[in-house]
N, C-alpha and C positions, 0 to 999 in steps of 0.2 A: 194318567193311564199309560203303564207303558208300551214302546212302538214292538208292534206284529212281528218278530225275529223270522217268518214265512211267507209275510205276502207285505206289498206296500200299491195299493192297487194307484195311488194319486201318479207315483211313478211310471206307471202303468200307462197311465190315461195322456199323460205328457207323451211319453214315447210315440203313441199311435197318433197324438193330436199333433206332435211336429213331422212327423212323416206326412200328413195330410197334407201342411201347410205347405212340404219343402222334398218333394217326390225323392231327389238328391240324396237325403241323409238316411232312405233306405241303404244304403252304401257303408255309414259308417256302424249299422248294427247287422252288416252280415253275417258273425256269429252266433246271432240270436235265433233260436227256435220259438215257436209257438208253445211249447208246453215252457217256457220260461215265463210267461203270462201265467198270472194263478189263476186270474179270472176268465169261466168260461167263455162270455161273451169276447172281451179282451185274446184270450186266444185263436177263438175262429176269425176276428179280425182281423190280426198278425198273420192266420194263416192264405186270407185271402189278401194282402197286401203281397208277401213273400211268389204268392203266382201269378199275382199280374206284373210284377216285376220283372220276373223269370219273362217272362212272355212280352215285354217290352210295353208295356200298356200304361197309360194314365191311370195312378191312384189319386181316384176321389171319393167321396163319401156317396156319394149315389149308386155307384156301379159297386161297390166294395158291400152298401147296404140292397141292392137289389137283389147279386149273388147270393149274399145269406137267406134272404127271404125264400130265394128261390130253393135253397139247399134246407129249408125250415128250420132255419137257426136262428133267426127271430120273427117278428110279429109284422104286421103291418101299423102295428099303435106304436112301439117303441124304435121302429128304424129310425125316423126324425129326428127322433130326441138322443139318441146315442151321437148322428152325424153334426148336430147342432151343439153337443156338448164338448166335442172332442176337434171342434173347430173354434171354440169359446177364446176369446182374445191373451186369457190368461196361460193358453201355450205358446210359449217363444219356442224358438230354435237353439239358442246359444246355451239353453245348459243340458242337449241333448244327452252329453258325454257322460253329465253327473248322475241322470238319471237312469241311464243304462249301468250303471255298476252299482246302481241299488237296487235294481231289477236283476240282476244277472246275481249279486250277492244272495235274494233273498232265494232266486232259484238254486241256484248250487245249495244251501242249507236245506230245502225242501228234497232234492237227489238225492244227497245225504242221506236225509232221516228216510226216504222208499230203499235208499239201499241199506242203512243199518236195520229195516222190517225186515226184506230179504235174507242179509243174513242171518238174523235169527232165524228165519224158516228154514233156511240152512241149519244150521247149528241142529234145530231141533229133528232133520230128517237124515242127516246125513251122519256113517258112523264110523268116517275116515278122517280124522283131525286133517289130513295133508289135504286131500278135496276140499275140504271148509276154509282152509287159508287159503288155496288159489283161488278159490269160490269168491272170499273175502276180497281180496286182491283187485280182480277182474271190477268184481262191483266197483270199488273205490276208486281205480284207474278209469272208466268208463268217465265219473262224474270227474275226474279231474279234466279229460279230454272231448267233453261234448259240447260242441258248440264254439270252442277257442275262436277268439276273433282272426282273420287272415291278418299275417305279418308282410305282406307285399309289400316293397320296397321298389323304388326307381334304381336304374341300373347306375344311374349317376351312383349311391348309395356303398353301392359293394365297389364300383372302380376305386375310388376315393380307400375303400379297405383295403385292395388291392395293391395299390400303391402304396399302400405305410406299409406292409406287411412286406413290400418288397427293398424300400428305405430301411425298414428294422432287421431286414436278412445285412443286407450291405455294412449295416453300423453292429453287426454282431449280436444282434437281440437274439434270443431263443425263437425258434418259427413252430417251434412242436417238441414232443415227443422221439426220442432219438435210439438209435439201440448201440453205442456203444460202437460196433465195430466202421469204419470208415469208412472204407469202399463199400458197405451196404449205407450210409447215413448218407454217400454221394448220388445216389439211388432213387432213395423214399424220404420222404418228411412224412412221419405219423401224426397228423393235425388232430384238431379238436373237432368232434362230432364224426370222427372215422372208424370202421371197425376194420380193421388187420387180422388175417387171417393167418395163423402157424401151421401149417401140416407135413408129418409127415408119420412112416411108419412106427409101432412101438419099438422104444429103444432107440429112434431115430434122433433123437437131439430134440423133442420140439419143448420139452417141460425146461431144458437145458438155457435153449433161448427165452422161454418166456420168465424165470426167474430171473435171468442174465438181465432182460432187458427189465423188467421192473426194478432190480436194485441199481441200476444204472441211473436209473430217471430219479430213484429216490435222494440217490445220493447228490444228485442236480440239484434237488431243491424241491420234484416236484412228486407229491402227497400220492404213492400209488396203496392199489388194493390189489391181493390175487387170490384168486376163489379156488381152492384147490378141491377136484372131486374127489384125488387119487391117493395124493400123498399127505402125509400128515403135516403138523406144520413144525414137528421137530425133523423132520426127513430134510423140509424147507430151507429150513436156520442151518444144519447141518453143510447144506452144499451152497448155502450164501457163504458161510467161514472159510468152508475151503476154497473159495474161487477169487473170493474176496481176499485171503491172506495168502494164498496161493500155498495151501497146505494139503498134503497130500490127500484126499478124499479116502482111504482105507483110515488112515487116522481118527477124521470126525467120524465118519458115517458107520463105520462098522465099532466103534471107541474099543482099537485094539490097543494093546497095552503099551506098544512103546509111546504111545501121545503123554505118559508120564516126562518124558525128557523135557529138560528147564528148553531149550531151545524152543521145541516146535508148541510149548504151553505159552511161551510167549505172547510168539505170533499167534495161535489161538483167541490170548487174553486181548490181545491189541485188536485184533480183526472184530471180536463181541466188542467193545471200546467202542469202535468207529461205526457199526452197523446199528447199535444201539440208538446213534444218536441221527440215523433216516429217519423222513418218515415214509416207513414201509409198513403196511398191514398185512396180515395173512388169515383167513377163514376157510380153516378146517373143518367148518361145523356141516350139518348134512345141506346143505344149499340145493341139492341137485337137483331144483327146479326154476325156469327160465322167471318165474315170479320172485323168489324168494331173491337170487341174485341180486335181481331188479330193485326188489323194495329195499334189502342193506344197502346197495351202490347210492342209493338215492339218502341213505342216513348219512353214510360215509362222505358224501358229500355238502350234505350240510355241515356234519359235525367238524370235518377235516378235511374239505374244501379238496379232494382227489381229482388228479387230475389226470390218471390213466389206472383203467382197468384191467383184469390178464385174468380169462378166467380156462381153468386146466381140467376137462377139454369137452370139445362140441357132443362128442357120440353118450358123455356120460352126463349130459343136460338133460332133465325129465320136461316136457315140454308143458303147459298150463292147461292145456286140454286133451290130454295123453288117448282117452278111451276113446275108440272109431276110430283114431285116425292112424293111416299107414304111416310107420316110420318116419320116411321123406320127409312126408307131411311137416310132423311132427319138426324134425329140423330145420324146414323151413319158416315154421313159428318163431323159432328160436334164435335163429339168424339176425329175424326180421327185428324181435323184439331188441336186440342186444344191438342191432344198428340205430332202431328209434333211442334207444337207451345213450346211445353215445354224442345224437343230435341232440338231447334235451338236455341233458348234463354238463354240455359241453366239454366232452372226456374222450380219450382214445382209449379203444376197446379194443383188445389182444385177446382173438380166441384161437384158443389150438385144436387141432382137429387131428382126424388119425385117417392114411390114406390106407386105400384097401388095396389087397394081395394082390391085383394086376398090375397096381405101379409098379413092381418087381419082376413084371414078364412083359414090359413094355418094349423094352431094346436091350443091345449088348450092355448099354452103359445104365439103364434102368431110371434113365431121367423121367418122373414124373409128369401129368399133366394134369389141368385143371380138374378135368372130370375123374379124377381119381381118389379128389375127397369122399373117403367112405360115407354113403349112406346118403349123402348129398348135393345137389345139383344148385340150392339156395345159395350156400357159402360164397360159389364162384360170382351170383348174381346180386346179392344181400354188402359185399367186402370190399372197399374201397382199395385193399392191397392185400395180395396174396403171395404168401411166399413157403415153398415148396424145399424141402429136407429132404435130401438122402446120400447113401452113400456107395462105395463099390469097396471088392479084394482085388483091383488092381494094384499088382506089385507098386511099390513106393507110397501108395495113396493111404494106408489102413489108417490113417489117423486125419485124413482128410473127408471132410463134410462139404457138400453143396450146396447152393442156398438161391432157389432160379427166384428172381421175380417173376412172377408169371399173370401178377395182374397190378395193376399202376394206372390208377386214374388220372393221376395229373407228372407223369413223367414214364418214364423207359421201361419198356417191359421185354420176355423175355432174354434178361438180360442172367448171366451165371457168375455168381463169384465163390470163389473156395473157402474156405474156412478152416482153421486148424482144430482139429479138434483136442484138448490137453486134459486127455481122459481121467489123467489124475487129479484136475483141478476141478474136473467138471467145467468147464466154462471152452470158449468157441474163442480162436483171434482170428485177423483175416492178412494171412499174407498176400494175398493179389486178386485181380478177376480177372476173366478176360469177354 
């Protein structure tokens, strides 16, 4: 007969019967819930083991079988025999480990199958394809994240990372995610599980930098993705050729007619050549929601192993539970999520954001500040690195861009450096900071 794919109750009976045995090894199943037990009895168990825990108390079978009695969750005929079975010599301790991830396996397939009921009850009530995939979504994501066992580490653990990480800075290893210009790369290291924040007004340069910096990292070596709300992705390819072959951007992007000339079809053909062979992806398709993102970065990851995300921009993210909730709100879900997103994937995540019409009545020189990301108060709290776009018509300056650090979790913040801006190439260099 084959085994139960939903319940394995012997597994079951071991878990509860070496915690009796070894009070301790409630410790190593602290991501277990009570409804990971199929069995009812086995559940109320777990669930009264879990709070005398909590409450520092001796787990034993009499106090554990008294509670329930008291709570009439069992009998006065069958307490004996549950605490007499589940104390039975044939539970050891040492394969606690094996039999919690046959318990936890069979739970997560039983989540599962309540959430594929769910969403058919979805499906069948609901008459927004978009709602029923975030619907969908939410459910799945739940069952992947309930109950994870705690990752606690001793601090010896990360010193010892610490240390290689700063041996592999010395010996020239890659430490991150980089953007290309110099005096900002002296700055910030864009790490793995960080989200980076771009803002500045439209037409401010920030779509400028976050392509910049994605084909930059491609060209390193390392597998990005950019999620574009706004522009298409031959708009994309367009301003990658030119900045890339440093070809005049009226050329690609408008394809006026002298890009006939052997010359600048060249460098065209060479510049498609060489971009071809990144790996850069682009997704034009409607994403604009903080789920959909979510679930391709996580394809894209399996499938081509990405190792930074750019998605273009925060205000045109549809949030995963959009109705009731004020705006804010809304992009504070969004933040949150694309910050968990970048801890689990182990990825740098590049969001652009559009700052609102008071950055520009701020001072004579119109420097930005945190609280001027439109619509948002998360990004500044959600962002491990924020960097702030703009520019002025001070005589001399018209082709010069700013670029503040304005937040730096592990190095220098308000700090300004300039940028040139080489409007014909589309693309940012950095002559100085100061």
């Amino acid at each position: 007969m084959p085994a139960d794919p939903m319940h394995n109750l012997e597994a079951e009976r071991y878990i509860l019967g070496s915690i009796l045995k070894d009070n301790f090894l409630m410790d190593e199943v602290s991501g277990f819930m009570p409804e990971d037990f199929s069995n009812p009895l086995h559940h109320d168990i777990f669930a009264e083991m879990k709070t005398l825990s909590l409450k520092g108390s001796q787990i034993d079978p009499a106090t554990i079988c008294d509670n329930l009695q008291r709570a009439g969750k069992i009998t006065n005929g069958n307490e004996w025999g549950v605490a007499s079975e589940l104390l039975s010599s044939q539970y050891t301790t040492v394969h606690l480990k094996h039999h919690a991830e046959i318990v936890k396996r069979h739970s997560i397939r039983r989540r599962l199958l309540m959430a594929a009921q769910q969403i058919q009850l979805e499906a069948e009530s609901s008459s927004d394809a978009e709602d029923l995939l975030e619907a969908s979504e939410r459910l799945v994501m739940a069952v992947r994240e309930q109950g994870r066992q705690s990752d606690t580490k001793p601090l010896q653990h990360y010193l010892h990372q610490t240390l290689q990480e700063i041996e592999d800075a010395r010996g020239g290893c890659d430490q991150g995610a980089s953007t290309g210009l110099l005096a900002l790369d002296n700055l910030i290291t864009m790490r793995p599980g960080q989200l980076v924040v771009i803002a500045a007004r439209p037409g401010g340069g920030k779509s400028i930098c976050g392509m910049q910096f994605g084909v930059h990292n491609a060209i390193h070596g390392r597998p990005t993705v950019f999620y574009s709300l706004e522009m298409s992705g031959e708009e994309l390819a367009a301003r990658a050729i030119s900045a890339y072959g440093k070809i005049d951007a009226s050329f690609v992007t408008r394809r006026r007619k002298e890009i006939e000339t052997d010359n600048e079809m060249v460098k065209v053909g060479n510049a498609v050549a060489d971009l071809s062979r990144i790996p850069m992806y682009i997704n034009e398709k409607a994403w604009n929601t903080a789920g959909g993102i979510i679930a391709d970065a996580r394809r894209m990851k399996r499938k081509h192993g990405i190792e930074l995300v750019v998605v273009d921009y925060l205000q045109l993210v549809q949030s995963v539970r959009g109705k009731g909730q004020l705006r804010y709100e809304q992009l504070g879900e969004i933040t949150q999520s694309l910050k968990q997103l970048a801890k689990e994937l182990k990825v740098t995540v590049i969001l652009l954001a559009q700052l609102n019409r008071e950055s520009e009545k701020n001072s004579a020189d119109k420097e930005p500040q945190l609280w001027h990301i439109k619509e948002s108060g998360s990004a500044e709290q959600d962002a491990d690195i924020v960097l702030l776009l703009w520019s002025t018509k001070e005589p001399g300056k018209e082709n010069t861009v700013y670029i503040k650090v304005a937040k730096n979790r592990q190095g220098l913040r308000d700090v300004v450096i300039e940028v040139h801006h080489a409007k014909e190439f589309m693309k940012f260099n950095t002559p100085g900071a100061y």
